[in-house]
C-alpha positions as CSV (number, residue, x, y, z in Angstrom):
1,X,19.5,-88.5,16.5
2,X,21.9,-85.6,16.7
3,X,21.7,-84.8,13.5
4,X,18.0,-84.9,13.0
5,X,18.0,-82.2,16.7
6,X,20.3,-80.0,14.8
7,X,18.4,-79.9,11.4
8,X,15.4,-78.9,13.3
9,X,17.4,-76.2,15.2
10,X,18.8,-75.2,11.4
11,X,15.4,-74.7,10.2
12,X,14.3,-72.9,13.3
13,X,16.9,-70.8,13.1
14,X,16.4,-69.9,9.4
15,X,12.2,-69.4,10.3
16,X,13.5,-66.8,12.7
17,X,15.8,-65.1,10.4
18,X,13.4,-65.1,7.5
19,X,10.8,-63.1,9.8
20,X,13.3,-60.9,11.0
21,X,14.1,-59.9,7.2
22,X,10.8,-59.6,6.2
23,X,9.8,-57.5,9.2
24,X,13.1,-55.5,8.6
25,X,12.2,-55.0,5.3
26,X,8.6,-53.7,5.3
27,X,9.6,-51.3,8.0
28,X,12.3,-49.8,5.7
29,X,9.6,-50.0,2.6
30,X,7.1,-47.8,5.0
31,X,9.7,-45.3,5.6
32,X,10.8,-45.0,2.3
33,X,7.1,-44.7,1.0
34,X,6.8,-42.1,3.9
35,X,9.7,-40.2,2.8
36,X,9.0,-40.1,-1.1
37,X,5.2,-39.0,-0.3
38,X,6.8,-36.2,2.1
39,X,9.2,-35.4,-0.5
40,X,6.7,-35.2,-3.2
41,X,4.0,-33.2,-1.2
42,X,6.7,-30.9,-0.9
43,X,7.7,-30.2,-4.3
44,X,3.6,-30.0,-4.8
45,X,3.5,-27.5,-2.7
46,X,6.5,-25.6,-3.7
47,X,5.3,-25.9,-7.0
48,X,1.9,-24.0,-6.1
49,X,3.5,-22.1,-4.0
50,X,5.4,-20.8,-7.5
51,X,2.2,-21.2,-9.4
52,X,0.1,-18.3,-7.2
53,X,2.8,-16.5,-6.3
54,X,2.7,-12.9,-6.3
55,X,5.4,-11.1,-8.4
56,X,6.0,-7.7,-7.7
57,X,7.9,-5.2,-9.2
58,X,8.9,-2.3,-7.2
59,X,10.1,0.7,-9.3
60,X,12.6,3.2,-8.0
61,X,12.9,-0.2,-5.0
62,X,16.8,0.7,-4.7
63,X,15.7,3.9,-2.9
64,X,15.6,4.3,0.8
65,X,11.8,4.5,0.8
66,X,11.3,2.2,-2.2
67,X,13.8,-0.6,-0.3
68,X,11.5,0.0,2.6
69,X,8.8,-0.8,0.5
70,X,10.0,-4.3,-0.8
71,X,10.8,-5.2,3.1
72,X,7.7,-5.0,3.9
73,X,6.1,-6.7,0.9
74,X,8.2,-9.5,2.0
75,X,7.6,-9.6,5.7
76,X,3.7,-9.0,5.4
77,X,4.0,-11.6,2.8
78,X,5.7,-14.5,4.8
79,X,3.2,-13.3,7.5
80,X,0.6,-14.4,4.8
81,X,2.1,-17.7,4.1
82,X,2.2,-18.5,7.8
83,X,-0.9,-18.0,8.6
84,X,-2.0,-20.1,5.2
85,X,0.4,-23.1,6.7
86,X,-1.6,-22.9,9.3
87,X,-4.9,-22.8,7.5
88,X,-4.1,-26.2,5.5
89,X,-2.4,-28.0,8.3
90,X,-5.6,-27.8,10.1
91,X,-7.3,-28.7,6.7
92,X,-5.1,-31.8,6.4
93,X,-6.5,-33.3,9.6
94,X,-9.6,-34.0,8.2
95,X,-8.7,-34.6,4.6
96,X,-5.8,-34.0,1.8
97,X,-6.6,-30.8,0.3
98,X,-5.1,-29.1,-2.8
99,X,-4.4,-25.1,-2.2
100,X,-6.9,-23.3,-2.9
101,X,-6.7,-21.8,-6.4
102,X,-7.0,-18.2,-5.8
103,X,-4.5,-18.3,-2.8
104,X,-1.9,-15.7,-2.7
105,X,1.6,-17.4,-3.0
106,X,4.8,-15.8,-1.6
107,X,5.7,-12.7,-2.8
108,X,8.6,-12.7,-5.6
109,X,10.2,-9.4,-5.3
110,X,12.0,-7.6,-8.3
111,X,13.5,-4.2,-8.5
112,X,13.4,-1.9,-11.1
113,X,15.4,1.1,-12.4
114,X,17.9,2.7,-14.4
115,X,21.0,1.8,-12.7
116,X,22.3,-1.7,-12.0
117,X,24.9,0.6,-9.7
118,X,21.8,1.4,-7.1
119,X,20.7,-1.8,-7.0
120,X,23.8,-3.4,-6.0
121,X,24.6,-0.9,-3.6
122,X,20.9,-1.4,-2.4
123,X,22.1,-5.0,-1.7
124,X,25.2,-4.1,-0.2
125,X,23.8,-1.5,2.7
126,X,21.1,-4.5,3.1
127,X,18.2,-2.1,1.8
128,X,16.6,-4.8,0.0
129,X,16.8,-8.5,0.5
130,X,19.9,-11.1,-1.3
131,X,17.4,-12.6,-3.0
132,X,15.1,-9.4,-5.3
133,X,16.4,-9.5,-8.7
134,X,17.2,-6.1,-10.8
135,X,15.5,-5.2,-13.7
136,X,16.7,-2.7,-16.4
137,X,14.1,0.2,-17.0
138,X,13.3,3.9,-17.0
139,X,9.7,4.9,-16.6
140,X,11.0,8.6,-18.0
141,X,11.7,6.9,-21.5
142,X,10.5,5.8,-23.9
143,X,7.3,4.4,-23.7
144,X,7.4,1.4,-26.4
145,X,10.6,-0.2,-25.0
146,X,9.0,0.4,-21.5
147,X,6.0,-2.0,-22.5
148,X,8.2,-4.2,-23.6
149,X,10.5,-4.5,-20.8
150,X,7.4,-4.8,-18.7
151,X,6.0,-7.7,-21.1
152,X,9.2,-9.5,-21.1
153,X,9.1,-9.2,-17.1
154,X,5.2,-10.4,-17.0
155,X,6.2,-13.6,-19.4
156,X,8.9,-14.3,-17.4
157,X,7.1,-14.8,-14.3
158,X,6.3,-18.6,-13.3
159,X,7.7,-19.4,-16.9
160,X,4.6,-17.7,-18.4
161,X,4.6,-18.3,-22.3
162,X,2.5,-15.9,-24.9
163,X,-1.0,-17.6,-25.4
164,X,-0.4,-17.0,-29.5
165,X,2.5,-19.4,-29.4
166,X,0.3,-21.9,-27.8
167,X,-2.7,-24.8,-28.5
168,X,-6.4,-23.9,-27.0
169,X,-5.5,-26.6,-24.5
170,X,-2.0,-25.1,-23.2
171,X,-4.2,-21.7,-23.6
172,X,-6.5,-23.1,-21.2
173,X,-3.9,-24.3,-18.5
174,X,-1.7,-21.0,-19.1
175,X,-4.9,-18.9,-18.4
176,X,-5.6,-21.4,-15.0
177,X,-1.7,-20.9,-14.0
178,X,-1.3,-17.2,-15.1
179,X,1.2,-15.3,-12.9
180,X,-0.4,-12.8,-10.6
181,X,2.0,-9.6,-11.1
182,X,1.9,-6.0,-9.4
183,X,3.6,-2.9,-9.9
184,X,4.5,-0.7,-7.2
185,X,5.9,2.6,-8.6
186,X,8.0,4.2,-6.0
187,X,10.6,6.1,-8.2
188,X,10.0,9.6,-7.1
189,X,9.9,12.6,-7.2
190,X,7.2,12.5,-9.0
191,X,6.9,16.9,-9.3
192,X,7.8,18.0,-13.2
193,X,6.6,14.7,-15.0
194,X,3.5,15.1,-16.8
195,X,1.8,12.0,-18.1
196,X,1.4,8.4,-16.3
197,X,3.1,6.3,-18.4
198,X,3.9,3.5,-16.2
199,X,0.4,3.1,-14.9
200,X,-1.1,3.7,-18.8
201,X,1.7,0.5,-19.8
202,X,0.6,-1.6,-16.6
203,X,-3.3,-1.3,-17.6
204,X,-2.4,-2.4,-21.4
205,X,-1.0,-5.3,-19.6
206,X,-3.9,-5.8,-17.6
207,X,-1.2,-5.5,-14.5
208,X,-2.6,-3.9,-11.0
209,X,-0.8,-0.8,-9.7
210,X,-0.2,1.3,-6.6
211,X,2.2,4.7,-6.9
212,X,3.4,7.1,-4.3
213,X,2.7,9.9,-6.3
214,X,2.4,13.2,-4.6
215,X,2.1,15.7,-7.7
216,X,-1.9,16.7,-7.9
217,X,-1.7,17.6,-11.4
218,X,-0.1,14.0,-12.8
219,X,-2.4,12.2,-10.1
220,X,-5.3,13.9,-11.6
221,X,-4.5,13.2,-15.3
222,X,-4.0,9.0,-14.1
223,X,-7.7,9.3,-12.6
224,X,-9.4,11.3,-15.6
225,X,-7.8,9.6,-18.2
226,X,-7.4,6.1,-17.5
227,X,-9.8,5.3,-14.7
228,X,-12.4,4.0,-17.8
229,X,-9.6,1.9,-19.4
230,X,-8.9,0.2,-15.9
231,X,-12.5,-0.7,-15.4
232,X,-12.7,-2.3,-19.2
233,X,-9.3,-4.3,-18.3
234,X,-11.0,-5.0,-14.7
235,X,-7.7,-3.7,-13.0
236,X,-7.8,-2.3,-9.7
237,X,-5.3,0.6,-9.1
238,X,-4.7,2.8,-6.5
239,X,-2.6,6.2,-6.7
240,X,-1.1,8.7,-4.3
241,X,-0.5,6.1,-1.3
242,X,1.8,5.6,1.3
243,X,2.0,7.2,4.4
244,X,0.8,10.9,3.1
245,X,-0.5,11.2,0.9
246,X,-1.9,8.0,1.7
247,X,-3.3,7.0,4.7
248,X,-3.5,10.8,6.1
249,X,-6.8,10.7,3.5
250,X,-8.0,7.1,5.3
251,X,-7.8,9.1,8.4
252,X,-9.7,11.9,7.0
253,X,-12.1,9.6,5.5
254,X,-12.4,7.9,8.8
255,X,-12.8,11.0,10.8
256,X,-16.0,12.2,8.5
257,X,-17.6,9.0,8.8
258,X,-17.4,8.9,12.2
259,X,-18.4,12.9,12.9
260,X,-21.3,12.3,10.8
261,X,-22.3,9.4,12.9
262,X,-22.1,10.7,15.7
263,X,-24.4,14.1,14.7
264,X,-27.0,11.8,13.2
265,X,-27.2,10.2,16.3
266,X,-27.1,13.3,18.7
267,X,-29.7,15.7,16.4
268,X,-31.1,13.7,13.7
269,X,-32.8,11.2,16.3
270,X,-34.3,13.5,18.8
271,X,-38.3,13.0,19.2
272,X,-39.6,15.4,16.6
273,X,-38.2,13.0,14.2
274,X,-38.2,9.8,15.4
275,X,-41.8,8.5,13.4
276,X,-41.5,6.8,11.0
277,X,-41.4,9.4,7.1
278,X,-41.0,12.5,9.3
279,X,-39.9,15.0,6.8
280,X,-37.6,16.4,9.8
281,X,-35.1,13.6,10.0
282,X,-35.5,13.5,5.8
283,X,-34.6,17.2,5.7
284,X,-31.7,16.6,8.5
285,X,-28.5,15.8,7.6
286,X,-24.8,15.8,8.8
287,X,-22.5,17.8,6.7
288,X,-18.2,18.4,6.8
289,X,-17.4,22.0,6.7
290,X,-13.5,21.4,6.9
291,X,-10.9,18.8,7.3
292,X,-7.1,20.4,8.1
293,X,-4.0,17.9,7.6
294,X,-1.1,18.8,9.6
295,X,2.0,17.0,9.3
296,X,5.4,16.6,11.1
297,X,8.8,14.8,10.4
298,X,11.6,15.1,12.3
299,X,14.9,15.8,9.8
300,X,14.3,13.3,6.3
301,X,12.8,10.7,8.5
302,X,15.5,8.6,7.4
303,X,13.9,8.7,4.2
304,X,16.9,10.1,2.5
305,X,18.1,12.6,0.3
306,X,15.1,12.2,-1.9
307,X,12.4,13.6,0.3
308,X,14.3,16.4,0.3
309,X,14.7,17.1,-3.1
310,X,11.1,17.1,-3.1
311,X,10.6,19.3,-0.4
312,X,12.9,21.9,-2.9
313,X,10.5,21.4,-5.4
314,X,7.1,21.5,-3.7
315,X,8.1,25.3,-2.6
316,X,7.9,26.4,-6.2
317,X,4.5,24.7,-6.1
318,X,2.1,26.7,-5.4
319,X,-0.4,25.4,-2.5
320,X,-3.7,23.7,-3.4
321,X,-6.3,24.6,-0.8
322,X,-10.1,24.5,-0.3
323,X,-11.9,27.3,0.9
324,X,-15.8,27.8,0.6
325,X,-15.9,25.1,-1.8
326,X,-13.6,26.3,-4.7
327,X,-10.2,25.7,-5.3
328,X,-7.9,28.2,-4.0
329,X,-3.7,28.2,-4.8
330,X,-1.6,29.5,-2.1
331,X,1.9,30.8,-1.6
332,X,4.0,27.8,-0.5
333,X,5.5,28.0,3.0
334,X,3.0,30.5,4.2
335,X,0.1,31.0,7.1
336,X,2.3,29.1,10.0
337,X,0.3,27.5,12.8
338,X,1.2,25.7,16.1
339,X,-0.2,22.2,16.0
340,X,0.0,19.5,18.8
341,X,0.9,15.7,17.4
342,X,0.2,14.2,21.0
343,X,1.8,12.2,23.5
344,X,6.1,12.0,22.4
345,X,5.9,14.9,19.7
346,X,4.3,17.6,21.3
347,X,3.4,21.0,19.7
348,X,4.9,21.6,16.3
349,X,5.1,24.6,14.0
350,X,3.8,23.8,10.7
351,X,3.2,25.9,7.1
352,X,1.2,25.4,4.2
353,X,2.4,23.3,1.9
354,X,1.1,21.3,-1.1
355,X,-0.2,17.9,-0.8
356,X,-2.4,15.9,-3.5
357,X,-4.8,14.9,-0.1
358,X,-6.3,18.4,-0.1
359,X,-8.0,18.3,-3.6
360,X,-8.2,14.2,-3.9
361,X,-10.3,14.7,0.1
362,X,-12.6,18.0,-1.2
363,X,-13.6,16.4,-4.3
364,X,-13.6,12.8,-4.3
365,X,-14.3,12.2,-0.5
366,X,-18.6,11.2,-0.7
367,X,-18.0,10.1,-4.3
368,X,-20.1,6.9,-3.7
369,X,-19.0,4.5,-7.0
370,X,-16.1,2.5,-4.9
371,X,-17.9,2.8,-1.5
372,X,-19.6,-1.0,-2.6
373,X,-19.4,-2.1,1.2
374,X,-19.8,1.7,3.0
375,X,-23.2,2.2,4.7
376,X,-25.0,5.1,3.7
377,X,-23.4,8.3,4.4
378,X,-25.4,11.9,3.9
379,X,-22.6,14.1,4.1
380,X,-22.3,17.0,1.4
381,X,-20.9,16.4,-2.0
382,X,-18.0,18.8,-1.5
383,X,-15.7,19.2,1.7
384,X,-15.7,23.5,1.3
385,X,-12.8,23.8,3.2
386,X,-9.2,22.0,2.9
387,X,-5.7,22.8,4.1
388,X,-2.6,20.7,4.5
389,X,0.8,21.9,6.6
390,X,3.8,20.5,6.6
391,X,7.0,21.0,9.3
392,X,10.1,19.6,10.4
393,X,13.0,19.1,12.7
394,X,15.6,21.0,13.5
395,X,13.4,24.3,13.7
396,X,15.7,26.3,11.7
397,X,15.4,23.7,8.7
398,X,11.8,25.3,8.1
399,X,13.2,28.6,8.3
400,X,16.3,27.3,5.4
401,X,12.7,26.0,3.2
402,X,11.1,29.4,3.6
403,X,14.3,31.1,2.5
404,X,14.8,29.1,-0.8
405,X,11.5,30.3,-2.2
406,X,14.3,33.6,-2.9
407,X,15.1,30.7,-6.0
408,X,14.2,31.0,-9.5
409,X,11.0,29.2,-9.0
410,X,12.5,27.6,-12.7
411,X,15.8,26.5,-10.5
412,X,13.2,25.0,-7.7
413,X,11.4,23.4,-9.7
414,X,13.8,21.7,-11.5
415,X,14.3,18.0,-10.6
416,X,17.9,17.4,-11.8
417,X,19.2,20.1,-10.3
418,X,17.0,19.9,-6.9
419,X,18.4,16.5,-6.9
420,X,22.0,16.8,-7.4
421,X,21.9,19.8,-4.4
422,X,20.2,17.4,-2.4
423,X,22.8,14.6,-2.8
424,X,25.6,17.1,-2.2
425,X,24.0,17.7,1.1
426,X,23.7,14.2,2.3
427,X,26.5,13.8,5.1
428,X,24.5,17.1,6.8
429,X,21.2,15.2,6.0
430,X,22.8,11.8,7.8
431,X,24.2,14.0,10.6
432,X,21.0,16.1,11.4
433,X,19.0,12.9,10.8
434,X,20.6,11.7,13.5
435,X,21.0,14.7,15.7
436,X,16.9,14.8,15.8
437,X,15.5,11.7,14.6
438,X,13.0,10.0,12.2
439,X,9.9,10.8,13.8
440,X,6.7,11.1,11.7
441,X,3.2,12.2,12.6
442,X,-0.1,12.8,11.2
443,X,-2.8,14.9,12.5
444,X,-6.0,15.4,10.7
445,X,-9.1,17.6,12.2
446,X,-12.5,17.0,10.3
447,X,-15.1,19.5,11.5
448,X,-19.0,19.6,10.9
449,X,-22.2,20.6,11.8
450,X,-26.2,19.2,11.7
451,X,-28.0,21.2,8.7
452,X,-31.6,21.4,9.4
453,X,-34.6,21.5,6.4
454,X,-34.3,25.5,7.0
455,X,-31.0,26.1,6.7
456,X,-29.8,26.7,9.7
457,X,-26.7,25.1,11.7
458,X,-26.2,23.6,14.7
459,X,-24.0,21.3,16.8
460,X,-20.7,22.2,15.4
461,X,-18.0,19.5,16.1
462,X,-14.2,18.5,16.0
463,X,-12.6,15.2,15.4
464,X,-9.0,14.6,15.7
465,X,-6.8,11.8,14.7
466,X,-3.5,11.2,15.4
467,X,-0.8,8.4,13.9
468,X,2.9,8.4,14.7
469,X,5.6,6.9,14.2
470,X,9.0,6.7,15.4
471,X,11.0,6.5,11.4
472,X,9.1,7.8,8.3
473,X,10.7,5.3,5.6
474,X,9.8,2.4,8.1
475,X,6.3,3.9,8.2
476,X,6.4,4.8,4.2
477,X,7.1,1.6,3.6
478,X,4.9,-0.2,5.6
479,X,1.7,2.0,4.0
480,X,2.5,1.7,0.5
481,X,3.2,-2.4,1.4
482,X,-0.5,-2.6,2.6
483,X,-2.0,-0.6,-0.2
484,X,0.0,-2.7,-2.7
485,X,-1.2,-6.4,-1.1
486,X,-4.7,-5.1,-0.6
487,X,-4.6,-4.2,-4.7
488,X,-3.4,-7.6,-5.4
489,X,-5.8,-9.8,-2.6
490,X,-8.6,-7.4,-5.0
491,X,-7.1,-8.4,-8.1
492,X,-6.3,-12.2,-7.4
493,X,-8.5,-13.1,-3.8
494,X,-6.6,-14.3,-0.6
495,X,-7.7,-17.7,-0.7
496,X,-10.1,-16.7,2.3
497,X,-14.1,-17.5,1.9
498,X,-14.4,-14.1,3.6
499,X,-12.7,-12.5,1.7
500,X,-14.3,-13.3,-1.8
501,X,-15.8,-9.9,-2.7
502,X,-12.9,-7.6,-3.8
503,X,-12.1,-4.8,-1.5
504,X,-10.7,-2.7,-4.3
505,X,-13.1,-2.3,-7.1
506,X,-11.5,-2.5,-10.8
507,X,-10.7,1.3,-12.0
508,X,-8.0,4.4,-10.9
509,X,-9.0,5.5,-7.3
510,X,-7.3,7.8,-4.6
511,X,-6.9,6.4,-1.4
512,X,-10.2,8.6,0.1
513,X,-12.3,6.6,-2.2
514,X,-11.8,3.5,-0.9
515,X,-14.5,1.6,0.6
516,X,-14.6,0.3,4.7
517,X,-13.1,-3.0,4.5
518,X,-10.3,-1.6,2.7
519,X,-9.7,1.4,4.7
520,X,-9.7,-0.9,7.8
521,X,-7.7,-3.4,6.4
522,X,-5.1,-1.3,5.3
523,X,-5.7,0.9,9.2
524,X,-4.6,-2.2,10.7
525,X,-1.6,-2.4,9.1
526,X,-0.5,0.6,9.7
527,X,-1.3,0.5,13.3
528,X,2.6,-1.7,14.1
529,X,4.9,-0.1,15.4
530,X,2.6,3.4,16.0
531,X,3.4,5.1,19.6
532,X,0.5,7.6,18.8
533,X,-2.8,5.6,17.0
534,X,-5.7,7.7,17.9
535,X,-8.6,7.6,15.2
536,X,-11.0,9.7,16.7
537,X,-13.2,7.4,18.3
């Protein structure tokens, strides 16, 4: 009958729509499982991203070469990240990994200084990026509100609590999840201050630290007097980095290792030694007579009027040089010399000026304690001979330097005042800056011999190395960024099986102490952006 046909098509209709449903409906369950497990693997990962990231503060960050400094924290950074991404992506394939506990997170960037004004203006002129925070402090004051500043900074950081306010159990988890935090100090110039008290405050905070400090006699009290305390706190630190000082002493490092290579193998391997215990090739050795730093920058290298104000004061500095192995101090601005920087900068004139490099190179530069990863090296104890030079663009900006020494060394060396001239000044510094550029280039010469059992020399040789590049506070920036992240991949690991022993051992070192790894790491960094990158090779 009809109506039994159209039951049956009823019911058959109702089958079909029923399946449709239910096949409509575990396809939108899928999804939305597949969206809340995508949604929740990201907020995992941006909440370990937070949990290992890497907090730095950059004092004195609002300045042209301290803003330079924070971009490139950031952009070596992200680089970092990427190349993580990668990593676990291919990690994923195979299996669902966490992130590694000892990874390096993104870098969260804070400034610090006395003005809020600098800052903002900092953000403004796009010196730093929108999203660096300010925070309120002054490394020149006093000391106990400093440490507490920096405390308040450190406990901030990932929502870090004090471990007194806590159980053993949220002790234990705080301790897993503690934030990783770096200081970068930045806030020069550095000439006139006396004691380290931002690095001494860091180390009671068990904080790693890098400076660009270029004033021997306060680098010098930082490694005498609190290199012990940052071994007991296990706190890597490194002082006088950048660009130069910096990596000009990685060059000169570089360029001794390599010289005394290369005379080992040329007259320490020649037949009369070659058996095995011949007292010959004991007795043999290479040995650095002189390394000679030359430097060039063309107007402030866009660096600012702060370089300059520094310049003021190194000429009522006088000149720390090497010669015969004792310390010699030298009229500022003195004994010019013409010096070729290579391919693009051509021959400059240069004079003597002061530069922590010369007595950080002659008397730390075959201290073996940091060299953990160096092979053996048999140079002398003591580099006898040292110089540094210094030069710039337009020509008759060297002769304006070696006609303020007429100054009140007491005027010259005072840093308000040097400051405040040098601010006054700043439309001619824009103007000449760009009349002649921001070109900046390093030249370092490293010469020695083959000392035989009896004394007697041979086989004198000459290394050179050259770096350039075309704006100092890009290149400034970009040194002081690697020395900083190699501090903290030291202090905290990268994450990278390779790279589990620390590159940067736990104590106050000068750049020429570092060991290979780090000196190539940090080389390699550098290299971007170089239109001269000869190492002598």
């Amino acid at each position: 009958p009809s109506w039994q046909r159209n039951t049956s098509t009823d019911i058959s209709r109702h089958h079909r729509h029923h399946s449709t449903m239910k096949i409509l409906f575990q396809e939108c369950y899928c999804k939305t499982t597949a969206l809340i497990i995508a949604l929740s693997t990201v907020i995992i990962i941006n909440s370990n991203n937070a949990a290992h990231a890497l907090n730095v503060l950059v004092v004195g960050g609002s300045g042209r070469v301290g803003g330079s400094t924070v971009r490139w924290i950031k952009t070596l950074s992200d680089r970092q990240q990427e190349q993580h991404h990668h990593h676990h992506q291919q990690q994923q394939q195979q299996q669902q990994s966490q992130i590694e506990l000892d990874t390096l997170g993104p870098a969260i960037i804070t400034v610090g200084g006395r003005r809020r004004e600098s800052y903002e203006a900092a953000l403004r002129n796009n010196v730093i990026p929108p999203e660096v925070e300010f925070l309120s402090l002054d490394v020149d004051g006093d000391g106990i509100l400093l440490k507490q500043t920096l405390q308040q900074w450190q406990s901030s950081c990932n929502g870090y609590d004090d471990e007194n306010r806590q159980s053993q159990q949220q002790q234990r988890q705080q301790q897993h999840n503690k934030p990783k935090c770096l200081v970068v100090h930045t806030g020069g110039p550095f000439q006139g201050r006396t004691k380290p008290t931002l690095l001494s405050t860091c180390l009671s905070l068990s904080i790693p630290y890098v400076d660009v400090c270029d004033e021997w006699e306060l680098a010098e009290t930082s490694k005498s007097k609190l290199h012990s305390m940052a071994r007991e706190k296990n706190v890597p630190c490194i002082i006088s980095c950048g660009i130069w000082p910096g990596v000009s002493a990685l060059m000169a490092k570089e360029g001794a290792e390599s010289l005394a290579s290369k005379l080992r193998s040329s007259y320490c391997n020649d037949e009369e030694g070659t058996a095995a215990g011949d007292e010959s090739t004991k007795e043999t050795k290479a040995e650095i007579e002189s390394i000679d730093y030359s430097f060039f920058t063309a107007g402030t290298g866009n660096a600012g009027p702060t370089i300059v104000s520094a310049t003021f004061l190194l000429l009522a500095t006088p000149v720390i040089t090497f010669l015969n192995g004792r310390r010699a101090d030298k009229e500022p601005w003195t004994e010019m010399k013409q010096i070729d920087f290579g391919k693009g900068v051509g021959d400059r004139l240069v004079w003597l000026l002061d530069n922590p490099d010369v007595p950080s190179t002659a008397l730390y530069l075959n201290c073996r304690h940091q060299h953990n990863d160096d092979d053996g090296d048999d140079t002398a104890n003591v580099v006898p001979n040292v110089s540094s030079r210094f030069g710039t663009a337009p020509l008759v900006w060297n002769y304006l330097f070696g006609g303020m020494k007429v100054l009140p060394r007491s005027l010259l060396y005072n840093r308000n005042a040097m400051q405040a001239f040098a601010l006054f000044s700043e439309p001619i510094i824009r103007l000449v800056d760009r009349l002649v550029g921001a070109t900046n280039a390093m030249r370092v010469d490293v010469t020695g011999c083959v000392v035989r059992r009896d004394g007697t020399k041979e086989g004198r040789e000459t290394v050179t190395l050259r770096v350039a590049h075309d704006d100092l506070e890009m290149c400034v920036g970009l040194a002081t960024a690697a020395f900083a992240l190699e501090v903290a991949r030291s202090m905290y690991g990268s994450g990278s099986e390779d790279d589990a022993t620390p590159t940067v051992l736990p104590g106050v070192f000068f750049p020429v102490e570092l060991g290979k790894r780090a000196r190539e790491n940090i080389l390699e960094v550098v290299k971007e952006d170089a239109f001269v990158y000869e190492l002598g090779k």
